[in-house]
VMD Tcl script that builds the backbone (N, CA, C; Angstrom):
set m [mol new atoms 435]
animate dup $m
set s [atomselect $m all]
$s set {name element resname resid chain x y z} {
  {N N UNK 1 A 17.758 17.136 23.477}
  {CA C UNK 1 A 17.731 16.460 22.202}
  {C C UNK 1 A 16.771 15.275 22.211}
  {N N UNK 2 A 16.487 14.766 23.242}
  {CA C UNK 2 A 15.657 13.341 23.308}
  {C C UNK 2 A 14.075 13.856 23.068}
  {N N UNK 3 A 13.466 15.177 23.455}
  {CA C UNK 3 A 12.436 15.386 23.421}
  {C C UNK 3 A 12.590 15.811 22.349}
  {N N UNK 4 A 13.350 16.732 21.413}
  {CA C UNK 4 A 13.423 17.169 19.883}
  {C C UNK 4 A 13.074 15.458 19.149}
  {N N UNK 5 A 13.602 14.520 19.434}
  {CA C UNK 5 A 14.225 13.393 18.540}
  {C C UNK 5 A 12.726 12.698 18.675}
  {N N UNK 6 A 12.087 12.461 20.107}
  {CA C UNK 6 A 10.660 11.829 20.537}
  {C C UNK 6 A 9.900 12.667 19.602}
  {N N UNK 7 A 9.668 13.840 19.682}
  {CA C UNK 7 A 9.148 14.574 18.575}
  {C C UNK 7 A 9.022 14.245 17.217}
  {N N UNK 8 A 10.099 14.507 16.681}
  {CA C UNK 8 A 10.261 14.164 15.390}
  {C C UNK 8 A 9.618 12.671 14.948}
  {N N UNK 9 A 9.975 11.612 15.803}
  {CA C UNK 9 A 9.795 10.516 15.648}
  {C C UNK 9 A 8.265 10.325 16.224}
  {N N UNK 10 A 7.723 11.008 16.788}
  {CA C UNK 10 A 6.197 10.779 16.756}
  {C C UNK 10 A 5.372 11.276 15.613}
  {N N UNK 11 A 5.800 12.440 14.930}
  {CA C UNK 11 A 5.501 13.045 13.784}
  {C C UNK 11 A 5.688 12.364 12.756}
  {N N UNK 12 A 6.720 11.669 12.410}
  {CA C UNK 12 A 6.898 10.880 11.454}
  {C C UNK 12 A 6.220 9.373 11.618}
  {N N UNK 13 A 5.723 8.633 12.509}
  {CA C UNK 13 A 5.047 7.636 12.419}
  {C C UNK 13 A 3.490 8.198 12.803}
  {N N UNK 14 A 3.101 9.698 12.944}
  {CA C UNK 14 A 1.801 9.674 12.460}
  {C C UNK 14 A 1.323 10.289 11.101}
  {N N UNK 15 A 2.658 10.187 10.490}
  {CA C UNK 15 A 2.400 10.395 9.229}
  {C C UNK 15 A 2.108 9.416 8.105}
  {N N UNK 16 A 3.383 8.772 8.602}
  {CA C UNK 16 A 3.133 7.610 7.841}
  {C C UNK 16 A 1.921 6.556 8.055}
  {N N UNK 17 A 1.442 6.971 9.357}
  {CA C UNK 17 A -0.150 5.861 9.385}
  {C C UNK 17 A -0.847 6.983 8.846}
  {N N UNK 18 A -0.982 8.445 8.819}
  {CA C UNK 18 A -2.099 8.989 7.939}
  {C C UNK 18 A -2.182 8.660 6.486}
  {N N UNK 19 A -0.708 8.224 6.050}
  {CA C UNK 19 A -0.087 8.452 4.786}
  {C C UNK 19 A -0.807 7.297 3.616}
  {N N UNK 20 A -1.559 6.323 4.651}
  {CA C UNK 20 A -1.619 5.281 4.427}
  {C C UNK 20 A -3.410 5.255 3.919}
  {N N UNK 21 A -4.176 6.343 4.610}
  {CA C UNK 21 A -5.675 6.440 4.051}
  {C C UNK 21 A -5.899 7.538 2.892}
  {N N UNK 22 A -4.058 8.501 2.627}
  {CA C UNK 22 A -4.884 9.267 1.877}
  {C C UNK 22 A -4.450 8.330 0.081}
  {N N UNK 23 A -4.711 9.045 -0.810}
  {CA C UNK 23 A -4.452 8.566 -1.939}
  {C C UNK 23 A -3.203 8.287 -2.465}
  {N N UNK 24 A -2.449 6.986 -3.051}
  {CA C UNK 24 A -1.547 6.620 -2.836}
  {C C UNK 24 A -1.092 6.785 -4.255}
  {N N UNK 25 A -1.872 6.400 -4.932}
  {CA C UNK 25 A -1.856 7.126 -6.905}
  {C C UNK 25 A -3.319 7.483 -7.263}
  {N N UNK 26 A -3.678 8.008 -8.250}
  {CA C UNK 26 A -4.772 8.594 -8.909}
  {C C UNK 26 A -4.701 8.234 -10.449}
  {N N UNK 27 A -5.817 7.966 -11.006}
  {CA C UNK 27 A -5.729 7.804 -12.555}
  {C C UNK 27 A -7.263 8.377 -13.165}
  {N N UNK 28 A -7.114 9.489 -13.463}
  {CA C UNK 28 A -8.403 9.582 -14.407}
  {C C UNK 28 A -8.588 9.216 -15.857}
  {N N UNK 29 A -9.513 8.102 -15.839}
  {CA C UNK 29 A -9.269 7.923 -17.480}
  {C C UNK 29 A -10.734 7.469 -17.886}
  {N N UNK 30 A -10.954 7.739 -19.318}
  {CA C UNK 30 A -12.095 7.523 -19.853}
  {C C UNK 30 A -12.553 6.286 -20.658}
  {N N UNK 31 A -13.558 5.784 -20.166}
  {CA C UNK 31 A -13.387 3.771 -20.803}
  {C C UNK 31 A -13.794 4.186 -21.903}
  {N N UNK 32 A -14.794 4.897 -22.500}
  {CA C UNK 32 A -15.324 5.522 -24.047}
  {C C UNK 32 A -14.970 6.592 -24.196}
  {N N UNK 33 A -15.126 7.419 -25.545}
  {CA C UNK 33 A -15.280 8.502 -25.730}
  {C C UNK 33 A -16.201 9.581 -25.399}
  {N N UNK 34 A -17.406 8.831 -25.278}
  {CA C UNK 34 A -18.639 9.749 -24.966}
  {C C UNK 34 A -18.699 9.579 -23.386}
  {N N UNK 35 A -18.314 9.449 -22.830}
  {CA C UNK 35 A -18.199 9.367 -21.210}
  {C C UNK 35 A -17.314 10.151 -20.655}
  {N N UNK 36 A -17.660 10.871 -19.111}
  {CA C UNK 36 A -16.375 11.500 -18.620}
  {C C UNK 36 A -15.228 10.501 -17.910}
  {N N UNK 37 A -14.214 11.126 -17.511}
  {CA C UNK 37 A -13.353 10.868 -16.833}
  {C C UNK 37 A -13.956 10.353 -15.756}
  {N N UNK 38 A -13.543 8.864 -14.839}
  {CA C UNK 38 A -13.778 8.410 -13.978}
  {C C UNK 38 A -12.125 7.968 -13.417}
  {N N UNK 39 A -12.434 8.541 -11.441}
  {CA C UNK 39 A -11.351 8.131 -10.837}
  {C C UNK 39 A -10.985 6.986 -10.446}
  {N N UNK 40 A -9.698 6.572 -10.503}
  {CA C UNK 40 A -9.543 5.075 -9.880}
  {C C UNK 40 A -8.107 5.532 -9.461}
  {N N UNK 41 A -8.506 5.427 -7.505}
  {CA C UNK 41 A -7.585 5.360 -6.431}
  {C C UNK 41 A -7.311 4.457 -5.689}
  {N N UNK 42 A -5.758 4.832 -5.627}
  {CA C UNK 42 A -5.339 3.555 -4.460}
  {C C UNK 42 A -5.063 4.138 -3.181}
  {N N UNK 43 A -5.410 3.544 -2.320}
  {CA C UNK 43 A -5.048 4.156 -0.671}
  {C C UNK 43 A -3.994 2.986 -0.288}
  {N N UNK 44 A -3.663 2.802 1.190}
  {CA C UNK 44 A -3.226 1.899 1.731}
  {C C UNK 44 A -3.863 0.982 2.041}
  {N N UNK 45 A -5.133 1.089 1.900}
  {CA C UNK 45 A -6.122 -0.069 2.611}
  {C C UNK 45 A -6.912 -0.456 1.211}
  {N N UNK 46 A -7.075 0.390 0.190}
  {CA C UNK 46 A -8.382 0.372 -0.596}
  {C C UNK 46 A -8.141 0.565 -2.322}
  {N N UNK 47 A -8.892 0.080 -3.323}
  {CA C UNK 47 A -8.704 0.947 -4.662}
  {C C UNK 47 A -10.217 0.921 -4.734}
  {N N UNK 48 A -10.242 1.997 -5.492}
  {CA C UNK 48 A -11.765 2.541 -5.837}
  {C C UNK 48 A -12.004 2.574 -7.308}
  {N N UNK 49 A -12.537 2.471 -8.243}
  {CA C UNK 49 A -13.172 2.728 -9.416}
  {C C UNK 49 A -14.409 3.588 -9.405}
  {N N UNK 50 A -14.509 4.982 -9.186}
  {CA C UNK 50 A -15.707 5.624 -9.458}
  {C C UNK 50 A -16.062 4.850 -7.787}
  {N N UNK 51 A -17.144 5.090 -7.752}
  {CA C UNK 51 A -18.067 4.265 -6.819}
  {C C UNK 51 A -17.886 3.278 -6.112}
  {N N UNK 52 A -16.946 2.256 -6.759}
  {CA C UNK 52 A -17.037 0.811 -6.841}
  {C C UNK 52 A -15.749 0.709 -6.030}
  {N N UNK 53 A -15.726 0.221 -4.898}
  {CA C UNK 53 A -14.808 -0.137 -4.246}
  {C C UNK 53 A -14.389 -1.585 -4.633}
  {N N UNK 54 A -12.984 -1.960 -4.804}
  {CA C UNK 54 A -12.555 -3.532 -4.842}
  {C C UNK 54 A -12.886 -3.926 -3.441}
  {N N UNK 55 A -13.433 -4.950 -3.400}
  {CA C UNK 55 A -13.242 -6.006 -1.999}
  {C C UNK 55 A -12.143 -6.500 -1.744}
  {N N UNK 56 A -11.268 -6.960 -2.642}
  {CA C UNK 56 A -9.474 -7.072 -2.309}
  {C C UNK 56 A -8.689 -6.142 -2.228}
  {N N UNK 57 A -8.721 -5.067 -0.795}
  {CA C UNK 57 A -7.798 -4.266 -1.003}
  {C C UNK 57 A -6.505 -5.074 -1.304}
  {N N UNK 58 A -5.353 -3.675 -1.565}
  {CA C UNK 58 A -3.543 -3.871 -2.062}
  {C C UNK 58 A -3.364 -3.933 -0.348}
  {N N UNK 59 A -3.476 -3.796 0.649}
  {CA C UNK 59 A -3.104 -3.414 2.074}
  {C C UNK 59 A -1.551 -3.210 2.045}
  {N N UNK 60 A -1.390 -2.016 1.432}
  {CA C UNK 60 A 0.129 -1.445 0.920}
  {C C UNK 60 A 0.315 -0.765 2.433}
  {N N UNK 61 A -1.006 -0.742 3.126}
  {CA C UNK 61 A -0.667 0.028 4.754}
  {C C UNK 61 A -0.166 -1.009 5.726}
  {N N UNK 62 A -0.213 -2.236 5.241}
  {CA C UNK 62 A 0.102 -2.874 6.472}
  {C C UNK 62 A 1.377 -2.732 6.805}
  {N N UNK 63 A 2.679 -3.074 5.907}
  {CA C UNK 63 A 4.265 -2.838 5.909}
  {C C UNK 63 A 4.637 -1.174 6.716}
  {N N UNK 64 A 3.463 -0.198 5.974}
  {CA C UNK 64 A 4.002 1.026 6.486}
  {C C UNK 64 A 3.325 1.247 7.925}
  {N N UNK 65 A 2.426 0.436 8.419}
  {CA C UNK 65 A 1.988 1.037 10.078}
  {C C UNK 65 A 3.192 -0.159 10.807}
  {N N UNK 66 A 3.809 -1.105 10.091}
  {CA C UNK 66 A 4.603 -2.018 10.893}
  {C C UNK 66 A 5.530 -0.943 10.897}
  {N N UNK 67 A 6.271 -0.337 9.980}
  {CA C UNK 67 A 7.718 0.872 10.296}
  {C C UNK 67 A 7.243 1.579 10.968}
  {N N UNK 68 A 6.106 2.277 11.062}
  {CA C UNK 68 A 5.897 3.501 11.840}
  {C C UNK 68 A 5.646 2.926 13.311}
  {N N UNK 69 A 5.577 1.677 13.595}
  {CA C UNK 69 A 5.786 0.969 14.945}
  {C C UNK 69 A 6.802 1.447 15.370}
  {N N UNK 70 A 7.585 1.073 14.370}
  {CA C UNK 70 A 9.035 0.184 14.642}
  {C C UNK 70 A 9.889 1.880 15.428}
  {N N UNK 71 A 9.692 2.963 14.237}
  {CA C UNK 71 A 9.587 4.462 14.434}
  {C C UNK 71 A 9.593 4.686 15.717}
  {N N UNK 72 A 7.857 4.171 16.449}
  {CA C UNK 72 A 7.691 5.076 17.857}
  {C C UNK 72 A 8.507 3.923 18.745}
  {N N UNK 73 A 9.070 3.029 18.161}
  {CA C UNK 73 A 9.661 1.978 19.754}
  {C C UNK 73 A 10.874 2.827 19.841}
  {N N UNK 74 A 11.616 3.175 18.512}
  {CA C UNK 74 A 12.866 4.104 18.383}
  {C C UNK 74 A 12.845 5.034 19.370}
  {N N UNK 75 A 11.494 5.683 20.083}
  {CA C UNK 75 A 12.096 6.961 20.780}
  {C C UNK 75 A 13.108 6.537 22.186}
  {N N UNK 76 A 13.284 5.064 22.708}
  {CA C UNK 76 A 13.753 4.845 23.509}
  {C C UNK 76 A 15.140 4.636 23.588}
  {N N UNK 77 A 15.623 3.727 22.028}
  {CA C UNK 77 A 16.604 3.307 21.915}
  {C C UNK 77 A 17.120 3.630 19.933}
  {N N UNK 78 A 18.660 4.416 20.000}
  {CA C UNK 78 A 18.668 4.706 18.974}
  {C C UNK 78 A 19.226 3.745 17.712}
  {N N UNK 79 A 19.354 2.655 17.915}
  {CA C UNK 79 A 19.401 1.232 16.866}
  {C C UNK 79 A 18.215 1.086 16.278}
  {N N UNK 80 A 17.197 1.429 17.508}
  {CA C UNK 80 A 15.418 0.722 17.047}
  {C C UNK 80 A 14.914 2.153 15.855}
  {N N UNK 81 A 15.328 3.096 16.701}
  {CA C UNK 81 A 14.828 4.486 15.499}
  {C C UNK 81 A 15.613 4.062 14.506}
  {N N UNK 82 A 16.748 3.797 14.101}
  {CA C UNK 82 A 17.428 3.684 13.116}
  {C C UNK 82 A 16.869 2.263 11.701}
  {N N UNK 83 A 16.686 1.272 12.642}
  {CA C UNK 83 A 16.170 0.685 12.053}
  {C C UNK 83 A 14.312 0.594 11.310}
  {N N UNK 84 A 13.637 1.514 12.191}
  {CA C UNK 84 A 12.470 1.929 11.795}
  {C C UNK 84 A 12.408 2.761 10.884}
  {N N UNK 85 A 13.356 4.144 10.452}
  {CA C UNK 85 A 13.388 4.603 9.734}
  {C C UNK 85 A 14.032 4.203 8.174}
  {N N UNK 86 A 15.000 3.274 8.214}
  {CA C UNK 86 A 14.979 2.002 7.342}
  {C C UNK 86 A 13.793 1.548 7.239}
  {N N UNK 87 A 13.666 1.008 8.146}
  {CA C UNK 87 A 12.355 0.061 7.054}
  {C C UNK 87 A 10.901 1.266 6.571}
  {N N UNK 88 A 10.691 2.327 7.124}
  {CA C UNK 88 A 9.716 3.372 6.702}
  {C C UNK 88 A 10.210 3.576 5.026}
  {N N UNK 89 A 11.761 3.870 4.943}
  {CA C UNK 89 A 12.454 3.963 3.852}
  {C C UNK 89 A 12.538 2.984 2.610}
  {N N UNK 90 A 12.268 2.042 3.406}
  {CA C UNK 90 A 12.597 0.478 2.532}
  {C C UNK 90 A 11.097 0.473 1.791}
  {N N UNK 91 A 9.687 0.585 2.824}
  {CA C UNK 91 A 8.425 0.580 2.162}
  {C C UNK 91 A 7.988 1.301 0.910}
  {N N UNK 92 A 8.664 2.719 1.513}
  {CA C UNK 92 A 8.145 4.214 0.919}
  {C C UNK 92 A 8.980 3.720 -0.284}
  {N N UNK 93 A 10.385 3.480 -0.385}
  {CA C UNK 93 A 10.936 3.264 -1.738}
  {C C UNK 93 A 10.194 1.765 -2.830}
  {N N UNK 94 A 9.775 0.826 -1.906}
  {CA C UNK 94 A 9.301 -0.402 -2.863}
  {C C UNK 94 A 8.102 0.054 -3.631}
  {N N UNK 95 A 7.333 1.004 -2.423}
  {CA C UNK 95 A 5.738 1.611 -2.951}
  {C C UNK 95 A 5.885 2.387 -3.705}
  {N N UNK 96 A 6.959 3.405 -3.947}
  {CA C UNK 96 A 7.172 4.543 -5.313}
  {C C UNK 96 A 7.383 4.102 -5.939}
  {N N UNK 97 A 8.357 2.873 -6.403}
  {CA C UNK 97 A 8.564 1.864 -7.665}
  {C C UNK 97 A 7.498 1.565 -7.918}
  {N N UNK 98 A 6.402 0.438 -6.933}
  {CA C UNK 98 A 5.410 -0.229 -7.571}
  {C C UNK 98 A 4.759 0.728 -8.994}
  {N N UNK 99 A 4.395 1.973 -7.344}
  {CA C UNK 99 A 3.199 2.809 -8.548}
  {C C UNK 99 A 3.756 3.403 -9.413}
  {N N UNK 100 A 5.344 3.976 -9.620}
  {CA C UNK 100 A 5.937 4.277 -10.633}
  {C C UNK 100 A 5.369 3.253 -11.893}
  {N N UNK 101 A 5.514 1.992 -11.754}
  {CA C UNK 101 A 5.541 1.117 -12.833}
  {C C UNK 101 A 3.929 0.976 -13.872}
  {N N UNK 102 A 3.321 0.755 -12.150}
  {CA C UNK 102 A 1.723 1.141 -12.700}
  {C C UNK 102 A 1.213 1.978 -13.253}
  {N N UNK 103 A 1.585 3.691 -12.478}
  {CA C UNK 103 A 1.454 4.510 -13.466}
  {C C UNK 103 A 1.858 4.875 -15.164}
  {N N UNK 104 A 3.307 3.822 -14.902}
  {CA C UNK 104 A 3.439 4.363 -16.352}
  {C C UNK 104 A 3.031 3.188 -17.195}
  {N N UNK 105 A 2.560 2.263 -16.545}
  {CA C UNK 105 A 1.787 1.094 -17.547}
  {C C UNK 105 A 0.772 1.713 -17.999}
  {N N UNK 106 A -0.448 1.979 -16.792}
  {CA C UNK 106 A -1.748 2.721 -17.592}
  {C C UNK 106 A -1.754 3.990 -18.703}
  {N N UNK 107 A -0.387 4.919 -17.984}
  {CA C UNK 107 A -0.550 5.871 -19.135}
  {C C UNK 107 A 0.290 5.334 -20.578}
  {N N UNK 108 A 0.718 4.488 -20.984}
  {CA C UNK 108 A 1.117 3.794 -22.251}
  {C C UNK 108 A 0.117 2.943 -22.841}
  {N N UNK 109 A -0.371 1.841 -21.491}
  {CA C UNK 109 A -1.107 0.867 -22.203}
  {C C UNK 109 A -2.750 1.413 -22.638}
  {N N UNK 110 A -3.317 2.824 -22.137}
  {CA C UNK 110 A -4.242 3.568 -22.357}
  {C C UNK 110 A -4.391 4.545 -23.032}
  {N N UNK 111 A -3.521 4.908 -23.869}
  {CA C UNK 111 A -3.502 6.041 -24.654}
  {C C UNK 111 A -4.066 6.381 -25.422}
  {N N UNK 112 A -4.289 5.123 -26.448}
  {CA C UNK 112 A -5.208 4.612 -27.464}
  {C C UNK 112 A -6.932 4.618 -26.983}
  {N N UNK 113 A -7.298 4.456 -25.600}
  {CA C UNK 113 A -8.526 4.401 -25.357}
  {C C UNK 113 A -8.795 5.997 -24.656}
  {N N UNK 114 A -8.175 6.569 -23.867}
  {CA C UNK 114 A -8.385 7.739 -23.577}
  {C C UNK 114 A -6.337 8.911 -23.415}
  {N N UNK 115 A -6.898 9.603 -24.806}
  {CA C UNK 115 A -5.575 10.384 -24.871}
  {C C UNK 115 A -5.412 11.320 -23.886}
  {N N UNK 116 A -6.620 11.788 -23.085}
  {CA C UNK 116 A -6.774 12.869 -22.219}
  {C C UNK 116 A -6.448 11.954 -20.507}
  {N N UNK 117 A -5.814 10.897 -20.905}
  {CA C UNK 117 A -5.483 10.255 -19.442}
  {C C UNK 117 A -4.399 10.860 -18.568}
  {N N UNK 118 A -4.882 10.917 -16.958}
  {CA C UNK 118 A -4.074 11.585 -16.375}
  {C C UNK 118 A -3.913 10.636 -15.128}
  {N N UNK 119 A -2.741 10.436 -14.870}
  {CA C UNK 119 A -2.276 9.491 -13.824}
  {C C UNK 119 A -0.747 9.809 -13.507}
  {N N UNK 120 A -1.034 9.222 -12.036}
  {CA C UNK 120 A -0.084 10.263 -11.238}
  {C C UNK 120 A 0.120 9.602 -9.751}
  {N N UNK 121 A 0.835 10.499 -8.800}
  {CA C UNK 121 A 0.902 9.867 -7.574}
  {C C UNK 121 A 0.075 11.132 -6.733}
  {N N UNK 122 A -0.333 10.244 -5.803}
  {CA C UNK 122 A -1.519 11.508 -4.519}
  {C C UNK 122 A -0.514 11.559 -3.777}
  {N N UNK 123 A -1.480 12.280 -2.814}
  {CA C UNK 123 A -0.894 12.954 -1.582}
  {C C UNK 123 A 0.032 11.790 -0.641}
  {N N UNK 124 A -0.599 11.282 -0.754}
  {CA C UNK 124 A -0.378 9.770 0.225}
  {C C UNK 124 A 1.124 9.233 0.312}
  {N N UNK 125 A 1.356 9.464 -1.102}
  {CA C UNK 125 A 2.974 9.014 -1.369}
  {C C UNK 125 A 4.330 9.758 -1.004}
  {N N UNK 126 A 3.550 11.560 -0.963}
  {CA C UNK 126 A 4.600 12.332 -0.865}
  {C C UNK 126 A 4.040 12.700 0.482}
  {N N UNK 127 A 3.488 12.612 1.600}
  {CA C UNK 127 A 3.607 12.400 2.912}
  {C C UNK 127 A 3.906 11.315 3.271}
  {N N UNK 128 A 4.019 10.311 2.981}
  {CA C UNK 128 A 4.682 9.013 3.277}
  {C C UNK 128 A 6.558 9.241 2.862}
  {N N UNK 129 A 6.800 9.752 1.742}
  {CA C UNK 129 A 8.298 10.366 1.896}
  {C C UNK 129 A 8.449 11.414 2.837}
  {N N UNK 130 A 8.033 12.556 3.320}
  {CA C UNK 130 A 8.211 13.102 4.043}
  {C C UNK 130 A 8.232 12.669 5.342}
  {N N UNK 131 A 7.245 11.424 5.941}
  {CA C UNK 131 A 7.220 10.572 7.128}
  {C C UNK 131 A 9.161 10.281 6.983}
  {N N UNK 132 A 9.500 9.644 5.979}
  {CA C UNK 132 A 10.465 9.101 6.362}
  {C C UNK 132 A 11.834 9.853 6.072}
  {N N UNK 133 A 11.571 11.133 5.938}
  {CA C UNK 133 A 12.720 12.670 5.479}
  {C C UNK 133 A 13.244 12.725 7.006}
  {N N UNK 134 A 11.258 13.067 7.649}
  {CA C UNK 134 A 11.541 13.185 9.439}
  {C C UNK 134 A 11.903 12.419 10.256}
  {N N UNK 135 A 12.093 11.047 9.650}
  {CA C UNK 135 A 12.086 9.595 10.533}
  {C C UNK 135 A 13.664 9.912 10.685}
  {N N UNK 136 A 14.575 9.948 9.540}
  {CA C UNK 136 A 15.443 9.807 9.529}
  {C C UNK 136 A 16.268 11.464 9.900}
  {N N UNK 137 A 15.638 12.385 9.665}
  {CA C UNK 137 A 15.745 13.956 10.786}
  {C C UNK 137 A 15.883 13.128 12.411}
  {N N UNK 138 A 15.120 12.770 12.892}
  {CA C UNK 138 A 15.179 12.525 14.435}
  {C C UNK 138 A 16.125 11.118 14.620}
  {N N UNK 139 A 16.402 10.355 13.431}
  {CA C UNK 139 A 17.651 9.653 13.987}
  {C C UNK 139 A 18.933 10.251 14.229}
  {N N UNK 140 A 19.146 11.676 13.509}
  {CA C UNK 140 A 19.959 12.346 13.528}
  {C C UNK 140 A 20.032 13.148 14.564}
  {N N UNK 141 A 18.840 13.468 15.360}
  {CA C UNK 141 A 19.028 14.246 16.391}
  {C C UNK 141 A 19.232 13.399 17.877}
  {N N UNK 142 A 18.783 11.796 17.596}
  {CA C UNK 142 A 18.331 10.963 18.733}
  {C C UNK 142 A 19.775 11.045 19.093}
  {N N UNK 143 A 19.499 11.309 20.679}
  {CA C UNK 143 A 20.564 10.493 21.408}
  {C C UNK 143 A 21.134 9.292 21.674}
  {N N UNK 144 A 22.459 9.015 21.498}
  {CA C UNK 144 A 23.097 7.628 21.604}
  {C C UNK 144 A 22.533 6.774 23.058}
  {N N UNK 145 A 22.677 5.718 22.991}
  {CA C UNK 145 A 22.476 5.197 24.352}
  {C C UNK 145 A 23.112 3.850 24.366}
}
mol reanalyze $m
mol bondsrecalc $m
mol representation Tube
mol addrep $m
């Protein structure tokens, strides 16, 4: 069970640090009418506009590579997995609210400028829940100590 549980718990904190470069929400929307759709993504490190990277990333990755620490110290002792997968849980849930809120700001407060707006959550968010489905899979399998 300790190598099932090390497993699991290595899988799940390299998820959650992948989870963190891919796209965390997506919004395609159009500033005019006569223009196409331009993307604006958030990662863990980054938001983009088309081309235009912000120089202030959100660093929404920093909280989630601290749990996925916290994750691989767990394979030794099962309080530390327990508590890593909490806090993987605690991130992943504050970060689905945030962009919940954002997303549904832009698609209300934009409707009027582009009706064909599409905004949403990426990949990033639903491997970052799945990081912490498995985090908390291998607390279940970890051995007591």
């Amino acid at each position: 069970m300790r190598l099932l549980s090390a497993g699991l718990l290595f899988l799940a904190a390299a998820a959650a640090v992948t989870a963190t470069f891919l796209p965390l929400s997506e919004l395609l929307i159009r500033l005019t009418p006569d223009q196409p759709q331009t993307a604006y993504v958030t990662t863990g490190w980054s938001t983009r506009f088309g081309a235009t990277e912000d120089e202030h990333g959100p660093l929404f990755g920093i909280p989630a590579v601290a749990a996925a620490v916290a994750v691989l110290v767990g394979v030794r002792w099962w309080k530390v997995a327990f508590a890593g997968a909490a806090a993987l849980a605690g991130v992943t849930g504050m970060l689905f609210v945030y962009l919940l809120n954002a997303i549904s700001f832009h698609r209300q407060g934009n409707i009027t400028i582009d009706p064909g707006l599409e905004a949403g959550f990426g990949n990033g968010m639903w491997v970052l829940i799945a990081a912490t489905i498995v985090a908390f899979g291998a607390v279940v399998v970890h051995p007591d100590d």
